[in-house]
N, C-alpha and C positions, 0 to 999 in steps of 0.2 A: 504494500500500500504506500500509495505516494503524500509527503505532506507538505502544505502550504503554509509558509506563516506571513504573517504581515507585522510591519514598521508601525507600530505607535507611540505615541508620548500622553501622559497624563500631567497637569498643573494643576498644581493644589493652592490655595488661599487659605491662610490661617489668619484669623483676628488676632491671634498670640502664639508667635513664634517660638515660645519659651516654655519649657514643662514649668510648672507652678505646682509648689507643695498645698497639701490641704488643708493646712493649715497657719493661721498666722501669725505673725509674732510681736510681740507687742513690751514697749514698757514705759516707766514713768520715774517721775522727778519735779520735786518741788522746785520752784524759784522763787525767790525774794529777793534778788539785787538784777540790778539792770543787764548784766551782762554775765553770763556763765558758758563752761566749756564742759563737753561732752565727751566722749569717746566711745563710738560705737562699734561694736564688729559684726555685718549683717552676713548670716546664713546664705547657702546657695554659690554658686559660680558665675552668677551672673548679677550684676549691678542692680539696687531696689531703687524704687523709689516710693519711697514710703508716705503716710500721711501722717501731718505732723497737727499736732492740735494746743493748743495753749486753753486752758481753763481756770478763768479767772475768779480763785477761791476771795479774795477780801480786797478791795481797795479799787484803782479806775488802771485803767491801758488805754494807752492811744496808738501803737501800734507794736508789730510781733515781726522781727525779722531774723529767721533763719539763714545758716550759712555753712557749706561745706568746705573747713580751710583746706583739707586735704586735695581733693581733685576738682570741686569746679562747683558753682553758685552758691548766687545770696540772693534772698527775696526778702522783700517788706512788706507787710499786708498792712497797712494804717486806716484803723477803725475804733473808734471808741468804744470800748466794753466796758464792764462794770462784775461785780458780783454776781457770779450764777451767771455767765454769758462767755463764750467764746467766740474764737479765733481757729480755723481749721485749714491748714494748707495740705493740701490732695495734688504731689508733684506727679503723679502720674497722669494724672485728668487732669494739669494745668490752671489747677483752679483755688481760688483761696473765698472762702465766704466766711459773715460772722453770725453767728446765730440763724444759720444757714441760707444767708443771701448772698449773695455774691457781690465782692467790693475788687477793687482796684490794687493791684500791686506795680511794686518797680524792683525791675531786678530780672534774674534770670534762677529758674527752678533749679534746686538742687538734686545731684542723686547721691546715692553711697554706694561705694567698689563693695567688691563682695568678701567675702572672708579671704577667701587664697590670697588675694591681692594686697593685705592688708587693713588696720583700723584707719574708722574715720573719724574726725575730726567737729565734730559740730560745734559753731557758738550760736547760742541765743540772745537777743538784743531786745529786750522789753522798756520800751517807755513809759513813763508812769510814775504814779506816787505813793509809798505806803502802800506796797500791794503784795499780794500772795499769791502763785502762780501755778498750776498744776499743768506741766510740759511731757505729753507722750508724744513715742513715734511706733508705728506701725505699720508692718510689710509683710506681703505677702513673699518667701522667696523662690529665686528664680533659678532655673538650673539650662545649662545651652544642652 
């Protein structure tokens, strides 16, 4: 019996290019002074970008800027918040809202290298007066 084959090609379209664990990972940190530094080391082999939230336990913010000294952004979200109100930067979706609307940043979004590559480096830059600050970041990680 004789056989025939034939030449084709299939392309495929992924909305996300990157396997994603099931889980995600999360943590936190008080602030009380205007400016503090972090050191993170995000899971995965590929770079996160995490969303970062400020939650304003006592006192007013006028605004919340994050910064990756390590490899690359700093963003400023400026919005007045108060007690019981945040500040939420979502560097994957590009978006920074307070109390979940959407406000105005300057700057460019930051991401974090992944663990193999080494820690990163965050500072936080809160405006404001006599205030109390409750700072998580959260990522889901990525693997190539």
């Amino acid at each position: 019996a004789e056989t025939t084959q034939a030449r084709f090609s299939v392309d495929f379209s992924l909305a996300d290019p990157f396997a994603s664990a099931t889980a995600s990972v999360s943590g936190s940190r008080t602030q009380t002074t205007p400016y503090e530094t972090q050191f993170i080391t995000v899971s995965g082999t590929y770079p996160a970008r995490p969303v970062i939230r400020m939650d304003v336990i006592s006192g007013t913010v006028g605004s919340f800027r994050v910064e990756n000294t390590t490899i690359s952004g700093q963003l400023t979200a400026a919005s007045v918040v108060t007690a019981g109100q945040d500040i939420t930067i979502d560097t994957d979706q590009f978006k920074a809202t307070a109390e979940g609307v959407e406000i105005n940043t300057a700057g460019v979004f930051p991401k974090f290298r992944a663990q193999a590559e080494g820690t990163n480096t965050m500072v936080t830059t809160i405006s404001g007066s006599s205030f109390t600050a409750l700072i998580t970041i959260e990522y889901t990680p990525k693997f190539l």
